[in-house]
C-alpha positions in Angstrom: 23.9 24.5 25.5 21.6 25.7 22.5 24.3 25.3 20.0 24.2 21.7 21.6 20.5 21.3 21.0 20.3 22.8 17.6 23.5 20.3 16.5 21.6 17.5 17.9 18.1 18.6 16.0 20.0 18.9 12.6 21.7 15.6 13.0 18.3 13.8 13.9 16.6 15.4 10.2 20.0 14.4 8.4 18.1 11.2 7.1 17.6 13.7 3.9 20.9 15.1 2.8 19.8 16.8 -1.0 16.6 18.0 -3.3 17.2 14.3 -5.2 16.9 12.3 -2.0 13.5 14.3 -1.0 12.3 14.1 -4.6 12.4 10.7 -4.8 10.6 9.8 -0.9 8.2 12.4 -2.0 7.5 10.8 -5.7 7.2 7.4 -4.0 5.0 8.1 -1.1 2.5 10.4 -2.9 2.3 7.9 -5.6 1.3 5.5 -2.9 -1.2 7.6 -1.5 -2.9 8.2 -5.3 -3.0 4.6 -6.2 -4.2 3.4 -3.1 -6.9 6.3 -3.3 -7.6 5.2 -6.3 -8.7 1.8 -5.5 -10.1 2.8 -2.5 -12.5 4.9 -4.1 -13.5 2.0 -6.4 -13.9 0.3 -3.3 -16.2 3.2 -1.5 -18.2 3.8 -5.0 -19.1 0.1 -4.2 -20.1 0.9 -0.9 -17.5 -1.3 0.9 -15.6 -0.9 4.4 -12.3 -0.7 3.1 -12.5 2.5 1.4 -10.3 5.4 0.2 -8.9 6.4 3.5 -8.2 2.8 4.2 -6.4 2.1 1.2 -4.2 5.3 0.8 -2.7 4.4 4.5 -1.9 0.6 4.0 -0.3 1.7 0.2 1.9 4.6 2.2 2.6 2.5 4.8 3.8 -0.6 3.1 6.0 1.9 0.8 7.3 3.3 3.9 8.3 0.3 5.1 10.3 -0.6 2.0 11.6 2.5 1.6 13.0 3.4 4.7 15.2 0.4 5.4 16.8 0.5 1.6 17.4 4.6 2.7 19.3 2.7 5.4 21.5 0.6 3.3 20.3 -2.3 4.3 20.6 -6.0 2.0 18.3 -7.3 -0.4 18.0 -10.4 1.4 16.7 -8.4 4.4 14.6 -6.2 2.6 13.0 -9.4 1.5 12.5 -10.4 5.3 10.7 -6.7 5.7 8.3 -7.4 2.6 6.7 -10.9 3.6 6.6 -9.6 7.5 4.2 -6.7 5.1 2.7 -9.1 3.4 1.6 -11.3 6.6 0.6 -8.5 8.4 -1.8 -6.8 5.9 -3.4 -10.6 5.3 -4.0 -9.7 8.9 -5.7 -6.8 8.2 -7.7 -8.2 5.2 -8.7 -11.3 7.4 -10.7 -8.6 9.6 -12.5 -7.5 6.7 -13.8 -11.6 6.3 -17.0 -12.5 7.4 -18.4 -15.2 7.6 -22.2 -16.0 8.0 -24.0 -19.9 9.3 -24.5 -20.6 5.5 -20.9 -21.7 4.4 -21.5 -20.4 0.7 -22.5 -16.9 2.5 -18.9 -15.3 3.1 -18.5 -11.7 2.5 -15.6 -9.4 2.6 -13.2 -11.4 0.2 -12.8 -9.2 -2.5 -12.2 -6.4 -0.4 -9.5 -8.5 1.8 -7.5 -8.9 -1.6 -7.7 -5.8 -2.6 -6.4 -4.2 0.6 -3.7 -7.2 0.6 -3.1 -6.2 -3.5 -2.4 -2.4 -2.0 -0.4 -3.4 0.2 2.0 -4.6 -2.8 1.2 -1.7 -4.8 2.2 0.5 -1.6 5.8 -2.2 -2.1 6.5 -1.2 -5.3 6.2 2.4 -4.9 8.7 2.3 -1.6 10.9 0.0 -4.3 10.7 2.8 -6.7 8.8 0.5 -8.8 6.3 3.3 -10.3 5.5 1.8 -13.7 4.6 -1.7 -12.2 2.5 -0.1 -9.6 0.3 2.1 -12.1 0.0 -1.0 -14.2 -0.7 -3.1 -11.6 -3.5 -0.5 -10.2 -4.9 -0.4 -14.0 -5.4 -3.9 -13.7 -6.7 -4.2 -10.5 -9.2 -1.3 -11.5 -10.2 -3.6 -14.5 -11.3 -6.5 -12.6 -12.9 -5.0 -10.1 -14.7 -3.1 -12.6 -15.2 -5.4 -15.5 -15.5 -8.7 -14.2 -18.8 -8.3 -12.7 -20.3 -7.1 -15.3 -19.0 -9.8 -16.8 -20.3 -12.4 -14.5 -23.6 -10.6 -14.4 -24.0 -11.3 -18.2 -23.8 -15.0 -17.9 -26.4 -15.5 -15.5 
């Protein structure tokens, strides 16, 4: 009976079969977690909601959800099915971070909506083993969240 139970436990952790296989889930979903901390800290500096906690889970999480299924073997065409079903649900997420006051000019919340919805992508491109586009796609988001307001603070 325990030979039974130990077969069964190493077939349910044979997901991972060598060092190359853990390497890469590894590489992918700590990358996740830094970028995603990264903005997220941005975010906290600025003293928003959705901060560094916040952003490392939706970037691991959308990676996970990418990565796993291509682990699986499953079709590009699906895996596309799987990335807009990320994409609508973390606009879901974002849409919580929206408020809206009685003045229509007085909404607050958007730019921290997008930028959860924008780590949710960089979380994608990590599970896709995307690396380079997800750095320089955090750079950037860095640089306008950093730069543009002083920018717009200039002008007025």
């Amino acid at each position: 009976m325990w030979n039974r139970v130990g077969d069964t436990l190493l077939a349910e952790f044979s997901d991972v079969t060598d060092v190359e296989q853990i390497t890469r889930i590894l590489t992918r979903l700590l990358l996740a977690a830094v970028l995603g901390g990264v903005l997220g800290y941005e975010r906290e500096h600025q003293g928003k909601a959705a901060g560094i906690r916040t952003h490392m889970l939706v970037a691991i999480g959308a990676a996970l959800f990418v990565l796993v299924p291509q682990q699986a073997g499953m079709e590009i065409a699906d895996q596309s099915r799987v990335i807009q079903g990320i994409v609508t649900g973390i606009g879901f997420l974002g849409a919580g971070a929206i408020i809206k006051h009685r003045s229509e000019e007085d909404v607050k919340g958007l730019t921290t909506a997008a930028g959860v919805w924008l780590t949710g992508a960089i979380g994608i491109a990590c599970g896709l083993g995307r690396e380079s586009t997800a750095i320089l796609s955090t750079l950037l988001a860095l640089i306008v969240l950093a730069m543009v307001p002083r920018l717009v603070d200039r002008k007025r």
